[in-house]
N, C-alpha and C positions, 0 to 999 in steps of 0.2 A: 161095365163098371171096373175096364180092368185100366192099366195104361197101356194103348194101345197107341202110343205116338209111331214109335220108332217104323212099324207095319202100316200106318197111314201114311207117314211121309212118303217111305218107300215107294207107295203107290200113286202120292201127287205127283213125287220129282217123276215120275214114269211119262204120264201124263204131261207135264208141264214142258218134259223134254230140255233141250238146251238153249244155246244162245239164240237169241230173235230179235229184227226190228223190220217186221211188217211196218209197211208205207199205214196201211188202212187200220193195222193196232192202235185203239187210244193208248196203250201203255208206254207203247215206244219201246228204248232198246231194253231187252230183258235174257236173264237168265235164269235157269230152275223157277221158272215161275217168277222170281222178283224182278221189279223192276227198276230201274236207275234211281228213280226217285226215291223208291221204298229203301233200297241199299244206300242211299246217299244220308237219309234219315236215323240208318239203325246204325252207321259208320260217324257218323258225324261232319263229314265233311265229301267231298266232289271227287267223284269217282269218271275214270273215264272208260272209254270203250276196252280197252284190255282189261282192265280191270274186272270189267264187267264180264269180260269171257273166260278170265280164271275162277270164277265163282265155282265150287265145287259144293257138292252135299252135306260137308261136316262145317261150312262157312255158314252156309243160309238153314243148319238146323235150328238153331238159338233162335233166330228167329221167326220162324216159324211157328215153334211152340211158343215163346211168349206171347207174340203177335196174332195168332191164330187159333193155335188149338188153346192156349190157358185161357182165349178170349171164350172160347162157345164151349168153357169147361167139356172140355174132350174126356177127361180122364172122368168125370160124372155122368157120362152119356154109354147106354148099351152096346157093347160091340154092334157095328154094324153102322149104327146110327151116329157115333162118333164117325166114323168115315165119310157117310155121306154128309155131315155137317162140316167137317173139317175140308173135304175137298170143295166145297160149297165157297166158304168163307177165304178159300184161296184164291179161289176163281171168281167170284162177284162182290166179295166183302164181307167183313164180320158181321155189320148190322143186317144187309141181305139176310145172313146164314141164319142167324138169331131170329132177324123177323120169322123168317120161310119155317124153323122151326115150330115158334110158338102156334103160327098157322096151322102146323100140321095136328097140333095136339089142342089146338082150340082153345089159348089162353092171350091176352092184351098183348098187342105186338108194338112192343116196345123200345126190342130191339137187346135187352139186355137180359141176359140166361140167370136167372136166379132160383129161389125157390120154388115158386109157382109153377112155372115153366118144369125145373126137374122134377117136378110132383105129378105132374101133366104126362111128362116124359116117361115115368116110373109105371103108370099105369098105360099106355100102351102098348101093344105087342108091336117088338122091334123090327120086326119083318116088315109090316103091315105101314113102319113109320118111316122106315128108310126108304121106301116106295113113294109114301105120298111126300116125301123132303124131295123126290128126284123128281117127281110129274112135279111141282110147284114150280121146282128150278129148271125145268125143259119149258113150261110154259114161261117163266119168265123170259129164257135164253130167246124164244120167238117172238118177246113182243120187239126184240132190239134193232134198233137201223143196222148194225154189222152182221145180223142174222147168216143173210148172204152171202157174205164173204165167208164165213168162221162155224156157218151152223151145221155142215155137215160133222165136223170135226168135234163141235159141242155136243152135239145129239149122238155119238160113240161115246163121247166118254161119261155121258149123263148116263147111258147103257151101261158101260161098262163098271162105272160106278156103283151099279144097282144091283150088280148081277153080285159083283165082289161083297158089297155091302147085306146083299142076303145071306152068301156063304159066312159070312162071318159071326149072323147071329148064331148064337150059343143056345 
């Protein structure tokens, strides 16, 4: 319940790493996690490949947070469990992240974090929730056609995710 952006980016752009354009990525070319699309969208206009490879940390934070963490209310989410939601909703989408929540706390999966959902939220142990947000999103990561190519590398950092996301509860 604190803001805990600045300490979750940190930890996606880790994770997310640098410039990319895997043949077999649906995203195509990407930096810090974004992708051409998503930066062509929050810029307003056609970005090209250098572009794309200047991208640094203090460009793609803005959106981020607007995009991301103000989406799965990050800063109303328990240390811990804002992380694993927020790297969740980077990695497969806000509505994923939001469904896979509400999943975890057993309230209409809707797709959108509201009262019900942080009341849901509030009464679970955080421990216990960043756990079951990470097995939901590993099982989903394995039902995927790219499993193969990209699921050893998912399945570290859905770990790694879990492990960080426990130390962080308070």
């Amino acid at each position: 319940m604190e803001n805990n952006f600045e300490q979750c980016l940190a930890l996606v752009l880790r994770h997310e790493g640098g410039f990319v354009n895997h043949p077999k990525d649906p995203g195509g070319m990407t930096n810090l996690g974004v992708t051409k699309r998503v930066w062509e969208e929050w810029v307003g206009h056609v970005v090209d490949e250098a572009a794309m490879r200047a991208l640094g940390p203090t460009d793609v934070a803005p959106l981020y947070k607007k995009n991301y963490w103000d989406k799965i209310k990050g800063d109303q989410l328990p240390a811990g469990v804002d992380y694993a939601s927020f790297d969740l909703a980077v990695n497969s989408g806000v509505g994923r992240a939001a469904k896979t929540l509400q999943k975890a706390v057993g309230v209409t999966q809707d797709g959108a974090i509201g009262p019900a959902t942080l009341a849901a939220v509030e009464s679970q142990d955080a421990r216990n929730l960043a756990t079951e947000i990470c097995n939901l999103r590993l099982n989903f990561l394995q039902s995927l056609p790219t499993f193969a190519t990209f699921g050893k590398g998912w399945t570290r950092r859905v770990s790694e995710v879990e492990e960080t996301a426990f130390k962080m509860v308070k």
